[in-house]
gemmi code that builds the backbone of each chain (N, CA, C; Angstrom):
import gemmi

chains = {
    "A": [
        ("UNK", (-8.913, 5.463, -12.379), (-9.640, 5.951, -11.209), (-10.145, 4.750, -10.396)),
        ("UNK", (-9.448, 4.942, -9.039), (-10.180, 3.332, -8.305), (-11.367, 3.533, -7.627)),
        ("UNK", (-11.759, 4.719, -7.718), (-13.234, 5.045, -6.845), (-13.290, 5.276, -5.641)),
        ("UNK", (-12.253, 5.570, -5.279), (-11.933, 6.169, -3.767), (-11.458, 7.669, -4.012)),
        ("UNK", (-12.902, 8.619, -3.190), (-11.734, 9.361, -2.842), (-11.816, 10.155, -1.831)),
        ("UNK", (-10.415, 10.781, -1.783), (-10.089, 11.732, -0.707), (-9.659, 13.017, -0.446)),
        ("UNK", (-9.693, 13.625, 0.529), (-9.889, 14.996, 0.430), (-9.403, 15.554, 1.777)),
        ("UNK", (-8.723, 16.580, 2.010), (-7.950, 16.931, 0.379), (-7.244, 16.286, -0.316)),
        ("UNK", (-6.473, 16.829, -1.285), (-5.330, 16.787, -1.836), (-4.095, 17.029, -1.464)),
        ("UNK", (-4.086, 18.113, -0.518), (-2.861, 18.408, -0.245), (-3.431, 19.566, 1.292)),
        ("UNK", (-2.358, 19.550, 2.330), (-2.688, 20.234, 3.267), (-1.952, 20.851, 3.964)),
        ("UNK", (-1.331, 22.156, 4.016), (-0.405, 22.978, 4.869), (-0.872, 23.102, 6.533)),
        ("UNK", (0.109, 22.834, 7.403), (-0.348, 23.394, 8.514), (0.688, 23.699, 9.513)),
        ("UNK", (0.487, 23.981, 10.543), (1.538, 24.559, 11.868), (1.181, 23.245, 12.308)),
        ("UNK", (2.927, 22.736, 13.200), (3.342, 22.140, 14.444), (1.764, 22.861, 15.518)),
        ("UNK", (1.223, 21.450, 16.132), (0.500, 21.999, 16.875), (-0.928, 21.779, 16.368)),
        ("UNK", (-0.978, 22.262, 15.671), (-2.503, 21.694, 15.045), (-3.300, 20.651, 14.524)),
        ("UNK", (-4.485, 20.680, 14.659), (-5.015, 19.342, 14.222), (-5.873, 19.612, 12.886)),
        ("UNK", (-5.548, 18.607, 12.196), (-6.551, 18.253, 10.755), (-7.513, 16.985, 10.558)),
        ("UNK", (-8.266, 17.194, 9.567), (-9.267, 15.697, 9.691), (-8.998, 15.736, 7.682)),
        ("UNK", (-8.655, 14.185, 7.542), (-8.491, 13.695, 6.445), (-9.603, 12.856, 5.833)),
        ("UNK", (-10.260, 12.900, 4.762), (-11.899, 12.418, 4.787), (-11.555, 11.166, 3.041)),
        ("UNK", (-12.346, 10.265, 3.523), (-11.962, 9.459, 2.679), (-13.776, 8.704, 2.393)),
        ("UNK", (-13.802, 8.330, 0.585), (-15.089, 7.574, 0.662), (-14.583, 6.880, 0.246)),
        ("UNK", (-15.231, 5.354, 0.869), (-14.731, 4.477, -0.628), (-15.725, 3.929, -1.553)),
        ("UNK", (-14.940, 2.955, -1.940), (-15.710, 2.663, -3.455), (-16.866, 2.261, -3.055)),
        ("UNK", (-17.994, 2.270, -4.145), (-19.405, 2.414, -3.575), (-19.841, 0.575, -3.545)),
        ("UNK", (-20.072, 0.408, -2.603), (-20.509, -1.240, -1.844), (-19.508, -1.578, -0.876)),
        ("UNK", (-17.981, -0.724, -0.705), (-16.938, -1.045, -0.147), (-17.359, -0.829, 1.461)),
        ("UNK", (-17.260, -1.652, 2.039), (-17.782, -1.703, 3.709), (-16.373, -1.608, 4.358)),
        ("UNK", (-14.912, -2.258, 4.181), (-13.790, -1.971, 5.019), (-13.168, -0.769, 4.211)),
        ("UNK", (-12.431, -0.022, 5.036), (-11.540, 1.106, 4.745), (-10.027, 0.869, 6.011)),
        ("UNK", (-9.047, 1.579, 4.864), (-8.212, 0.885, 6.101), (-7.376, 2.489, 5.208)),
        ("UNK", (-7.008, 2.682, 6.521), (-5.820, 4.099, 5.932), (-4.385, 3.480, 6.763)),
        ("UNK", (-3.615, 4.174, 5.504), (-2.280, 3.697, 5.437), (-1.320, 5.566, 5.685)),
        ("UNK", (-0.073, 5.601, 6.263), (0.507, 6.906, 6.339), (1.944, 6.062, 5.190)),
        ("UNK", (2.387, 6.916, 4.592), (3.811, 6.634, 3.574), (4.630, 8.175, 4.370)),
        ("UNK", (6.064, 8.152, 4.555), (6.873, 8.885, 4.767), (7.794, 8.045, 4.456)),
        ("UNK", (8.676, 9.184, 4.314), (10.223, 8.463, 4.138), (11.225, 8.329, 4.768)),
        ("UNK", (11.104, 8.562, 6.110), (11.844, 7.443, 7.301), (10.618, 6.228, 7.205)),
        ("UNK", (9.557, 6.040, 7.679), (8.699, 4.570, 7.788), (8.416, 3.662, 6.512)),
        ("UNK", (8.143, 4.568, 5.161), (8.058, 4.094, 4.105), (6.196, 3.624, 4.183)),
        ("UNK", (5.511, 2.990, 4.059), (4.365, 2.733, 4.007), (3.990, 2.013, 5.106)),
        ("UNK", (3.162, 2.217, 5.952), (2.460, 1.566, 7.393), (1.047, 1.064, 7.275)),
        ("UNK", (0.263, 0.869, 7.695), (-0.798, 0.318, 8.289), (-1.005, 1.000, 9.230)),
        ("UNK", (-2.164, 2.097, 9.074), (-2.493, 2.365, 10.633), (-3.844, 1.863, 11.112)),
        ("UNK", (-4.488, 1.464, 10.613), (-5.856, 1.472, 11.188), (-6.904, 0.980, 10.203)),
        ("UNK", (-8.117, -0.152, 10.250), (-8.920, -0.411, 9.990), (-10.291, -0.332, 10.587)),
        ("UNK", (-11.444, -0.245, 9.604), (-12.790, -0.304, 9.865), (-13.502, -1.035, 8.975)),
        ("UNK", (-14.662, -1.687, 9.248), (-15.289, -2.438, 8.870), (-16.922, -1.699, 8.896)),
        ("UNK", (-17.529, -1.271, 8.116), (-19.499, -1.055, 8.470), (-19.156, -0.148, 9.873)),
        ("UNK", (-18.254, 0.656, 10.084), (-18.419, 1.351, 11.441), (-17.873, 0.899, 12.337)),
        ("UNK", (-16.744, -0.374, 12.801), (-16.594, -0.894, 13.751), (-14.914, -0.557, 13.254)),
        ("UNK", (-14.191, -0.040, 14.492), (-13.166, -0.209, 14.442), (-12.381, -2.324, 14.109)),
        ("UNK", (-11.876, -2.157, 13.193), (-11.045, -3.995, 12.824), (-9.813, -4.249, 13.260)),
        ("UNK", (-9.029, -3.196, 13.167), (-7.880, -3.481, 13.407), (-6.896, -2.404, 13.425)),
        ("UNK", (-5.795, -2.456, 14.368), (-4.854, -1.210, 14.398), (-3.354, -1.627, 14.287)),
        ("UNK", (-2.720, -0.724, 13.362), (-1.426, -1.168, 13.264), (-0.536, -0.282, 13.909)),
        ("UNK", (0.479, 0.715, 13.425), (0.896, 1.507, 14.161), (0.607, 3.239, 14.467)),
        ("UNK", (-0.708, 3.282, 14.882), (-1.350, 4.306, 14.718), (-0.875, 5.315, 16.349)),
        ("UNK", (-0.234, 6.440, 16.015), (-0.179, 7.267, 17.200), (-1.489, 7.165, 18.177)),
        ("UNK", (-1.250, 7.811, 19.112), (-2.619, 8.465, 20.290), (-3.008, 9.378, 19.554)),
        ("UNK", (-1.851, 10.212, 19.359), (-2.507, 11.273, 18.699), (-3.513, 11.358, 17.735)),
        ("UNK", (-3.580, 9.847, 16.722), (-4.533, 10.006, 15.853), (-6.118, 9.366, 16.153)),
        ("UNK", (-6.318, 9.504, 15.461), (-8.047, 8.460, 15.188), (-8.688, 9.080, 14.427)),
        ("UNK", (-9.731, 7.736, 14.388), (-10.176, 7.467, 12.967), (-11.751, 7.468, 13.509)),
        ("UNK", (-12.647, 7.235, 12.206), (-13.903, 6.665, 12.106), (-14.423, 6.409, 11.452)),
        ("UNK", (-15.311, 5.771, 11.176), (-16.241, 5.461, 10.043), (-17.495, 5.326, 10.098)),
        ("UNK", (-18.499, 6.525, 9.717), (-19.181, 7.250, 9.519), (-20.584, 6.041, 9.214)),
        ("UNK", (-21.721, 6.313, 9.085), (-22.996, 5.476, 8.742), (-23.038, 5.316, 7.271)),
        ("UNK", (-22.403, 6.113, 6.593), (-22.906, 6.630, 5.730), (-21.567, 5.635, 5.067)),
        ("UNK", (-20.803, 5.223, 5.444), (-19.268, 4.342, 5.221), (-18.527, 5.101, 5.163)),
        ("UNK", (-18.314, 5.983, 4.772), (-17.657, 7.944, 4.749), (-16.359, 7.533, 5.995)),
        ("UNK", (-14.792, 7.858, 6.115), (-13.974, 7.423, 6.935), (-13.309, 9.014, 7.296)),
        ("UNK", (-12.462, 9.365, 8.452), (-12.310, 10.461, 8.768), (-10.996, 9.924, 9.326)),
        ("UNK", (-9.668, 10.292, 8.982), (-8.894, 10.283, 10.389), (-8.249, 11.967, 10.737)),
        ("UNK", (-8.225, 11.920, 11.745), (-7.854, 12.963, 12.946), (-6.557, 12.934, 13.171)),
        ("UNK", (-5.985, 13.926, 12.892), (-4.487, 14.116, 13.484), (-4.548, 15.055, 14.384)),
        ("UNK", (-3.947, 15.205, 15.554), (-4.093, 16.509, 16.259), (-2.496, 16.480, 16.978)),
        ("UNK", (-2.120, 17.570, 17.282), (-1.005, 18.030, 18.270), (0.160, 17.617, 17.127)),
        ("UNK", (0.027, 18.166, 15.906), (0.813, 17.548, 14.988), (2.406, 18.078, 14.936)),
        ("UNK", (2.920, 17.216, 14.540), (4.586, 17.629, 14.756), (5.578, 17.520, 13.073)),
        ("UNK", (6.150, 17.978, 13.093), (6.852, 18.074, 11.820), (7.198, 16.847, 11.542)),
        ("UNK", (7.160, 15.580, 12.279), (7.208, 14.428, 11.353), (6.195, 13.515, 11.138)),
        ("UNK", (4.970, 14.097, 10.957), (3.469, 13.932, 10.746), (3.186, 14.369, 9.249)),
        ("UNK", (4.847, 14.714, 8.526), (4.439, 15.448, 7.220), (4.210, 13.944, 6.364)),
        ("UNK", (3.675, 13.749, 5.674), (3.163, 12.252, 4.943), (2.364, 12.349, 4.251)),
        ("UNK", (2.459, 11.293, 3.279), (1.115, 11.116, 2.620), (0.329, 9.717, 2.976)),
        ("UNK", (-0.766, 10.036, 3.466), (-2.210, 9.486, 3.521), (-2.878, 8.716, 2.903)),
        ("UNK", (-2.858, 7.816, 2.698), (-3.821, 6.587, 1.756), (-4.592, 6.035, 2.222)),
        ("UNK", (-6.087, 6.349, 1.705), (-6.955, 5.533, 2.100), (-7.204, 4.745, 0.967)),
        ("UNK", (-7.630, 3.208, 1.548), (-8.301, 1.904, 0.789), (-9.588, 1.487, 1.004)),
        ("UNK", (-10.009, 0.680, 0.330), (-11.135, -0.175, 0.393), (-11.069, -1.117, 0.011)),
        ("UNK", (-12.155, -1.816, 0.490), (-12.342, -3.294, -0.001), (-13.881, -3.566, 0.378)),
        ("UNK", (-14.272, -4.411, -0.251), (-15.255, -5.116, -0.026), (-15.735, -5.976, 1.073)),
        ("UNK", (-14.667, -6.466, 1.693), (-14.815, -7.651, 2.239), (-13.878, -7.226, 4.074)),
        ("UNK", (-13.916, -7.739, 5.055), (-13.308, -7.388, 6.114), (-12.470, -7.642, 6.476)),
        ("UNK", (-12.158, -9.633, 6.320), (-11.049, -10.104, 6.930), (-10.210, -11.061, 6.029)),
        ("UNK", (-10.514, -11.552, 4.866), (-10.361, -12.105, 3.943), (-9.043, -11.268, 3.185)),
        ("UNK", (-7.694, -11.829, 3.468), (-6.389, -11.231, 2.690), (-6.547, -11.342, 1.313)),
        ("UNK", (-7.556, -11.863, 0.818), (-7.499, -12.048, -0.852), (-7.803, -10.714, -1.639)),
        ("UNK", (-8.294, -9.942, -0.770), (-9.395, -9.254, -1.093), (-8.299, -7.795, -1.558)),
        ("UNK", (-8.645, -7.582, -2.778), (-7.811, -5.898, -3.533), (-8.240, -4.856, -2.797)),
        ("UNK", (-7.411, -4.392, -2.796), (-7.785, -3.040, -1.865), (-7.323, -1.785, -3.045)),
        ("UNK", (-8.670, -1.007, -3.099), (-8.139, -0.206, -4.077), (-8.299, 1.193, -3.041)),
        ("UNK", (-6.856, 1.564, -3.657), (-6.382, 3.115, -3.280), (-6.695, 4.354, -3.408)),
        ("UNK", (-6.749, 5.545, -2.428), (-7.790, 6.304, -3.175), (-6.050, 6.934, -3.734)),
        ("UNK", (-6.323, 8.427, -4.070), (-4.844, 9.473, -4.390), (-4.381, 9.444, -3.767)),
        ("UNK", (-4.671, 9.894, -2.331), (-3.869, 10.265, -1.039), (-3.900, 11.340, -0.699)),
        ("UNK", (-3.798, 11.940, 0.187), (-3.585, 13.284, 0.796), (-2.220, 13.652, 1.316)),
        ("UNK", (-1.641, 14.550, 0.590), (-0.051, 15.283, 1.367), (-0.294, 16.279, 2.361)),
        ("UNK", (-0.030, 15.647, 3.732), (0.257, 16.555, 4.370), (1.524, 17.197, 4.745)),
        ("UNK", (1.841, 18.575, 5.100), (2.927, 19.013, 5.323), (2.705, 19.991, 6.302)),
        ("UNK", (3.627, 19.846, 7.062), (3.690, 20.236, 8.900), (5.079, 21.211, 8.927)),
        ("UNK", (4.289, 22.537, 8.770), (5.909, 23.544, 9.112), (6.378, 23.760, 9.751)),
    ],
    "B": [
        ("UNK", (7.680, -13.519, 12.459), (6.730, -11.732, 12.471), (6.894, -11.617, 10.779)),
        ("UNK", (5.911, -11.100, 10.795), (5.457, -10.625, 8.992), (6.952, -9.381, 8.683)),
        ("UNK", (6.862, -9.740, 7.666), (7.913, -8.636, 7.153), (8.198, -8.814, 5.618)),
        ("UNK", (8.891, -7.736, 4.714), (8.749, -7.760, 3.040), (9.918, -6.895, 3.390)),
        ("UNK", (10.568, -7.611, 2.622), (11.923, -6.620, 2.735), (12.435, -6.806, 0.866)),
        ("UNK", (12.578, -5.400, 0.487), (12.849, -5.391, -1.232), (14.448, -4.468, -1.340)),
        ("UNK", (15.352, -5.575, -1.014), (17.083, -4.978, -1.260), (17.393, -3.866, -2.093)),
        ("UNK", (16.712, -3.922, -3.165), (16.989, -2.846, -3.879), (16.172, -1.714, -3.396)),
        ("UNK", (16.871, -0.476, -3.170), (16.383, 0.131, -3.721), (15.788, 1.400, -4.918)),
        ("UNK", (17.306, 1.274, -5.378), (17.064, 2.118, -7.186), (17.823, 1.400, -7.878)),
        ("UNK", (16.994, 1.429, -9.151), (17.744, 0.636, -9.818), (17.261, 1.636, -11.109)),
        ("UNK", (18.030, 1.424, -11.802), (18.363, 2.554, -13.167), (18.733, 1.409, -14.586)),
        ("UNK", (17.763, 1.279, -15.878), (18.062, 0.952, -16.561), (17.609, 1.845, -17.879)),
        ("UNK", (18.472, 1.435, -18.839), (18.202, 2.029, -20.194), (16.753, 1.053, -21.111)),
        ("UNK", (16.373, 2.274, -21.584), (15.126, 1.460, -22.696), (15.293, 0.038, -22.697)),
        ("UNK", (14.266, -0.623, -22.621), (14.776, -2.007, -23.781), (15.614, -2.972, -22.692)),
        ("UNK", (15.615, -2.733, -21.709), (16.750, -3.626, -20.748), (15.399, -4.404, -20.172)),
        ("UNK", (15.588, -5.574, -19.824), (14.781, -6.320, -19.109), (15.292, -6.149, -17.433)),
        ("UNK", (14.141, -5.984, -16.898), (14.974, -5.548, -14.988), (14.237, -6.760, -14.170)),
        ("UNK", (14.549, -6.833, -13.363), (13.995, -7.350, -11.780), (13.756, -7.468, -10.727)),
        ("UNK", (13.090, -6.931, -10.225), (12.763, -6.573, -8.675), (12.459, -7.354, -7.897)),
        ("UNK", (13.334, -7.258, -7.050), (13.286, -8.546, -6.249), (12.218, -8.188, -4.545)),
        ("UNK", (11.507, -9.028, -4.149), (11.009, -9.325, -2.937), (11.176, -10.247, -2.198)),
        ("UNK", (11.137, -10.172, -0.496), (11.296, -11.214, -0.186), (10.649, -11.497, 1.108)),
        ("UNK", (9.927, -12.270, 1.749), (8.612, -12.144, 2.676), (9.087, -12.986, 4.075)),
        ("UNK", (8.715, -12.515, 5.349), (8.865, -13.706, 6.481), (7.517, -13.816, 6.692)),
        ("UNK", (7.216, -14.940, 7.021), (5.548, -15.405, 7.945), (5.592, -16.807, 8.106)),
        ("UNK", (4.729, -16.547, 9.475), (4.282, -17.557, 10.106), (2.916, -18.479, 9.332)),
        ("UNK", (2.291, -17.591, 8.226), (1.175, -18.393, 8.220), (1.173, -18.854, 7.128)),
        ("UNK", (0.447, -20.032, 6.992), (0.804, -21.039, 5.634), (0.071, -20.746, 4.782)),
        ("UNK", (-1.055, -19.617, 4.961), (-2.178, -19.401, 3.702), (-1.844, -17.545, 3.876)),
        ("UNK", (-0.867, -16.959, 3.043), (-0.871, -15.452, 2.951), (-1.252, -15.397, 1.382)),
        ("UNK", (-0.897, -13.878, 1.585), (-1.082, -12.986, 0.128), (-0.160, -12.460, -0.472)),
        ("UNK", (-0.235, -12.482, -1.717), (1.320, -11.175, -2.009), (0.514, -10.705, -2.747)),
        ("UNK", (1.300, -9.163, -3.088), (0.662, -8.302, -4.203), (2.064, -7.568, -4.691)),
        ("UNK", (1.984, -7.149, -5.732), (2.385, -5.875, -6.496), (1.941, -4.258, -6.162)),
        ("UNK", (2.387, -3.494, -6.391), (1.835, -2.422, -6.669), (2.802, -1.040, -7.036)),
        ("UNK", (2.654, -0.623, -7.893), (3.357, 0.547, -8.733), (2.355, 1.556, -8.247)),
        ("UNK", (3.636, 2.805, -7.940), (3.542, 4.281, -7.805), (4.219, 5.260, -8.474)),
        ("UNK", (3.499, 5.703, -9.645), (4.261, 6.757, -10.922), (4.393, 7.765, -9.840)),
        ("UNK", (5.266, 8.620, -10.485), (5.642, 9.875, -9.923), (4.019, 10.668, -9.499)),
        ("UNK", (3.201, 10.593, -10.189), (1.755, 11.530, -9.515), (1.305, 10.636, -8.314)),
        ("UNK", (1.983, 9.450, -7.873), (1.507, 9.423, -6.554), (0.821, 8.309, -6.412)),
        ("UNK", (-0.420, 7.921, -6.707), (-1.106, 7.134, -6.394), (-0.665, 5.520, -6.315)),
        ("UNK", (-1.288, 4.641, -6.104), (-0.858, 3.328, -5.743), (-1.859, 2.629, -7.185)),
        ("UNK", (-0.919, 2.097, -7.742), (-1.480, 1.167, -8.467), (-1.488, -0.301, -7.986)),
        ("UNK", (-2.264, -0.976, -8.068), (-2.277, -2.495, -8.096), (-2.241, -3.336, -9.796)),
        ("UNK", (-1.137, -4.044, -8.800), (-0.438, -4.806, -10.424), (-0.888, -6.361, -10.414)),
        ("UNK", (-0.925, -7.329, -8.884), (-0.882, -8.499, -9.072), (-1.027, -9.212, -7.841)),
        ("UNK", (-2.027, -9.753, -7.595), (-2.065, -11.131, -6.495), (-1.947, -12.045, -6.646)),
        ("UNK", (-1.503, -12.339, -5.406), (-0.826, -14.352, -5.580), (-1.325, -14.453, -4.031)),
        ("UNK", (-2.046, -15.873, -4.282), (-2.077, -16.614, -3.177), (-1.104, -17.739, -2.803)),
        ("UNK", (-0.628, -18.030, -1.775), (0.620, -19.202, -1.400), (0.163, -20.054, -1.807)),
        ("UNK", (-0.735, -20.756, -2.129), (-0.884, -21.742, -2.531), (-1.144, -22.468, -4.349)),
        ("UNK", (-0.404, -20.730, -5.206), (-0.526, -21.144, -6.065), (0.803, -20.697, -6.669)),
        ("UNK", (1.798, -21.497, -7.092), (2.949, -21.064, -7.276), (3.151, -20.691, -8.823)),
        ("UNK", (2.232, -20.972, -9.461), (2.439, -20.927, -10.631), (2.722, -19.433, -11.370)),
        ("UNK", (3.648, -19.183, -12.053), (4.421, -17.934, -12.519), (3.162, -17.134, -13.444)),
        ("UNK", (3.741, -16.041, -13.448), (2.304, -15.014, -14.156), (2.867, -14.327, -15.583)),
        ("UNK", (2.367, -14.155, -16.361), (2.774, -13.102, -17.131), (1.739, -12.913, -17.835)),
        ("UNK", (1.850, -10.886, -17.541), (0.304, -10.058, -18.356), (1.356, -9.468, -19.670)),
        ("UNK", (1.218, -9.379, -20.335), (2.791, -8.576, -21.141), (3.898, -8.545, -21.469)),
        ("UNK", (4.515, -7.328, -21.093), (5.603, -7.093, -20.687), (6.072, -7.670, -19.066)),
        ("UNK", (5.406, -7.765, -17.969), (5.587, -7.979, -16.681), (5.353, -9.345, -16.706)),
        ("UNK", (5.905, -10.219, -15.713), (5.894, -11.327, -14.864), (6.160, -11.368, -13.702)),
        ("UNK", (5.738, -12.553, -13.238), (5.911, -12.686, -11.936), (6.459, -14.460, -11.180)),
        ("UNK", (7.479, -13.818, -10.458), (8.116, -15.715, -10.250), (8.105, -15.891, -8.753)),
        ("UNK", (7.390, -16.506, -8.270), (6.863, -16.700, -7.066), (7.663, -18.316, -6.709)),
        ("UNK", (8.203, -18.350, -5.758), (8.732, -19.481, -4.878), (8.945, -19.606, -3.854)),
        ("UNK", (8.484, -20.602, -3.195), (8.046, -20.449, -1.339), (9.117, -21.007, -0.946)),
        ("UNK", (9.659, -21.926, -1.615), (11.051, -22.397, -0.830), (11.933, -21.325, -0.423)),
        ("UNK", (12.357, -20.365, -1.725), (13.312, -19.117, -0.899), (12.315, -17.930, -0.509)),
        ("UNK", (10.694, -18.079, -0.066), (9.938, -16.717, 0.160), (11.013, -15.440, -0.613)),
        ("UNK", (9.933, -15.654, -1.804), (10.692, -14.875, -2.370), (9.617, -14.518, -3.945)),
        ("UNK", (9.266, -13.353, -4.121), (8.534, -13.180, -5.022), (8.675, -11.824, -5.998)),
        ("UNK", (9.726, -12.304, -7.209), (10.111, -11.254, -8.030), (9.304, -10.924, -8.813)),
        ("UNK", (9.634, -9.724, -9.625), (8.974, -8.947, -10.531), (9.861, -8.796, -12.023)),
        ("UNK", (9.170, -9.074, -12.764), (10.429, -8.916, -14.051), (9.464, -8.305, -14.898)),
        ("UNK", (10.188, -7.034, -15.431), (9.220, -6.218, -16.590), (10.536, -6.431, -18.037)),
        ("UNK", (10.160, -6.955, -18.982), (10.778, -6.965, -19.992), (10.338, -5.922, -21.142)),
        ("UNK", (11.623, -5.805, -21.674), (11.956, -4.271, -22.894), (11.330, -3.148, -21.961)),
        ("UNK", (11.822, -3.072, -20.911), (11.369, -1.533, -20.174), (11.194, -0.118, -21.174)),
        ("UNK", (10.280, 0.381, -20.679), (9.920, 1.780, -20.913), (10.121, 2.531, -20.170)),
        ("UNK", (10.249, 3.751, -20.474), (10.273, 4.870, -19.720), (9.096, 5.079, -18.940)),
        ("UNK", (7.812, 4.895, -19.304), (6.699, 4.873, -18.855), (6.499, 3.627, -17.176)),
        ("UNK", (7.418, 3.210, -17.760), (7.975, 2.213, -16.090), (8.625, 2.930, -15.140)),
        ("UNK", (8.915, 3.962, -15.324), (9.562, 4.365, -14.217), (8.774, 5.372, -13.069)),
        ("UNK", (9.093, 4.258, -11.931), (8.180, 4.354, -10.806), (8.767, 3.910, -9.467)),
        ("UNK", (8.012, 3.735, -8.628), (8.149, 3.030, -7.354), (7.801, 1.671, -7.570)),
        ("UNK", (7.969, 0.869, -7.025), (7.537, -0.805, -6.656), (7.524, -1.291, -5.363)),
        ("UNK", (5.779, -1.486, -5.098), (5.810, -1.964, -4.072), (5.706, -3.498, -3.732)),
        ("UNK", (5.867, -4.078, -3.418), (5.566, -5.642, -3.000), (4.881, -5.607, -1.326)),
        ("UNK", (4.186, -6.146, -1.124), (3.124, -6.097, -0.263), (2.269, -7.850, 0.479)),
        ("UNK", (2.873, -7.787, 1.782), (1.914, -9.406, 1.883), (0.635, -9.385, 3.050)),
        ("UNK", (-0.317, -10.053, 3.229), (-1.459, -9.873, 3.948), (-1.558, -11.193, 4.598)),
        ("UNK", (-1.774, -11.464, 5.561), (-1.582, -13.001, 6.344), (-3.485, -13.056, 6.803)),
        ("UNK", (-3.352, -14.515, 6.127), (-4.291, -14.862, 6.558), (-5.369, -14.787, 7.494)),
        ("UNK", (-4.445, -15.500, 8.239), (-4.866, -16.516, 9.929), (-4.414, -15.334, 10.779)),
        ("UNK", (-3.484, -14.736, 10.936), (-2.746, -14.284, 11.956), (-3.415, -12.735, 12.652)),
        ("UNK", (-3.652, -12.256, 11.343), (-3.726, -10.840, 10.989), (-5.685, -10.832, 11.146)),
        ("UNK", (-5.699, -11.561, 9.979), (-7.516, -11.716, 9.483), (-8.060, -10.158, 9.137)),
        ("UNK", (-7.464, -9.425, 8.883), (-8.090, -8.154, 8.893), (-7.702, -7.872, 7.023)),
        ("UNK", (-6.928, -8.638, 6.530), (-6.708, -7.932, 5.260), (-5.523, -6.489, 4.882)),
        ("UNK", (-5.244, -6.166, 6.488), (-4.143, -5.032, 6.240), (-2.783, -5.447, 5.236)),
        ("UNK", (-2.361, -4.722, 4.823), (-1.458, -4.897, 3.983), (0.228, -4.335, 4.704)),
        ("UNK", (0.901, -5.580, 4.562), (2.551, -5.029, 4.906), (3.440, -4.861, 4.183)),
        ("UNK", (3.525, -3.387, 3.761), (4.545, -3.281, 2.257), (6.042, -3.304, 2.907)),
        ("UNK", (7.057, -3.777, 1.582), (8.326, -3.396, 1.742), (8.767, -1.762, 1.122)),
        ("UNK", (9.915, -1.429, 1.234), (10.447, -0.267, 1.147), (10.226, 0.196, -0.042)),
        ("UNK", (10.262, -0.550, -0.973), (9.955, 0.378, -2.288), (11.003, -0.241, -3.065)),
        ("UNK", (11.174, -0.018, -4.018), (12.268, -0.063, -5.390), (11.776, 1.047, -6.331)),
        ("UNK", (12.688, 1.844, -6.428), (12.628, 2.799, -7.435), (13.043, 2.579, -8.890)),
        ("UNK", (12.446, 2.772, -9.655), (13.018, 1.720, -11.386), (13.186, 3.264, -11.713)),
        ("UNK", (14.457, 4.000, -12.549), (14.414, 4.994, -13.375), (14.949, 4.031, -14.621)),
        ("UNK", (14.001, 4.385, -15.598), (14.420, 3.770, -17.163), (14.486, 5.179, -18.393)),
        ("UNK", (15.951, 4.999, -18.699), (16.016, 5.745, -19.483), (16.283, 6.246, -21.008)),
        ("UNK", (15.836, 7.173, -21.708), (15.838, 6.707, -23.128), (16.860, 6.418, -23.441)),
    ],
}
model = gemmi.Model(1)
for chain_id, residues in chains.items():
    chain = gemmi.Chain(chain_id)
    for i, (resn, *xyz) in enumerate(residues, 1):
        res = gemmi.Residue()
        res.name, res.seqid = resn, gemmi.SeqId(i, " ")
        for name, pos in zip(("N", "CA", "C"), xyz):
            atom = gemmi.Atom()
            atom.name, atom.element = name, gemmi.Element(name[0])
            atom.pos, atom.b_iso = gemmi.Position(*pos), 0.0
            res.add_atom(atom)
        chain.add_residue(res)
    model.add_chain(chain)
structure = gemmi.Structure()
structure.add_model(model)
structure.setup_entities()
């Protein structure tokens, strides 16, 4: 158990709709960075936060966004979703913000699937 | 431009076979990261192993090692007398320093290990 976690587990929905994917991380962990895995892209980088401040963005749609909460609590937003939005979801943590040394532990992930 | 590219991607051995997974990294920056990381069939991401560039020196926890060399950017994985219990995904993963500074992680495609009895 890496001490992340997320919620749901798993998520059915219609083309068209929007979901919010909720992630904590490990407790002192100040960056969170969520990752999407499919199997045309294989594992991405979409987006980092730091204590609430957006850090950094990798290849994150319009369609999506993120946040990170006071509480360190992370949320991302999918909306206007399309059948190749079906993926699984990984959120991380770390301790530290900008420092590559730094482990990032994984929470489960969330499967989404877009009918 | 950052990139991890892992050629294989399934590879199928019997019990007891020693395997190797190969990685292989582009970057611009002279102080990155590599990592490991295994995904059993339930999904989750394990973390197996960091290396910083500046330490080339080879790893071994076990059964697993690790042979890191910057001349061919190139950082394999060798699990010896495989188990079945190995059979997974493999990720290899690098984080750039200077360039990036954020700590995001850039995985390659995966390697799939099926080991069988």
């Amino acid at each position: 158990d890496s001490g992340v976690t997320q919620t749901p587990k798993h998520l059915i929905t219609a083309t068209g709709q929007r979901v919010t994917l909720r992630c904590s991380p490990r407790s002192g962990d100040l960056s969170v960075y969520w990752y999407q895995q499919s199997l045309d892209q294989g594992l991405q980088f979409l987006i980092q936060y730091y204590n609430g401040e957006e850090r950094a963005k990798g290849n994150i749609l319009e369609r999506f966004s993120a946040q990170q909460f006071p509480d360190l609590h992370s949320e991302l937003n999918l909306s206007s979703l399309e059948l190749g939005d079906s993926a699984l979801y990984f959120c991380a943590s770390s301790d530290v913000w900008a420092s590559s040394y730094n482990e990032q532990f994984f929470g489960p992930g969330t499967r989404l699937t877009v009918l | 431009a950052q990139k991890v590219t892992q050629a294989q991607t399934e590879i199928s051995v019997v019990e007891k076979e020693d395997v190797t997974l190969d990685c292989v990294y582009e970057t611009r920056d002279t102080t990155y990261y590599l990592f490991w990381y295994k995904q059993p069939p339930s999904g989750e991401l394990v973390f197996l192993i960091r290396r910083n560039s500046f330490d080339e020196q080879n790893e071994i926890s076990g059964r697993y090692s690790w042979n890191f060399q910057k001349s061919t950017s190139s950082f394999n994985f060798t699990i010896t007398a495989s188990q079945v219990v190995d059979s997974a995904v493999y990720f290899c993963a690098l984080s750039e320093a200077r360039s990036s500074n954020t700590g995001k992680l850039i995985f390659g495609q995966g390697t799939t290990l099926q080991v069988k009895p």
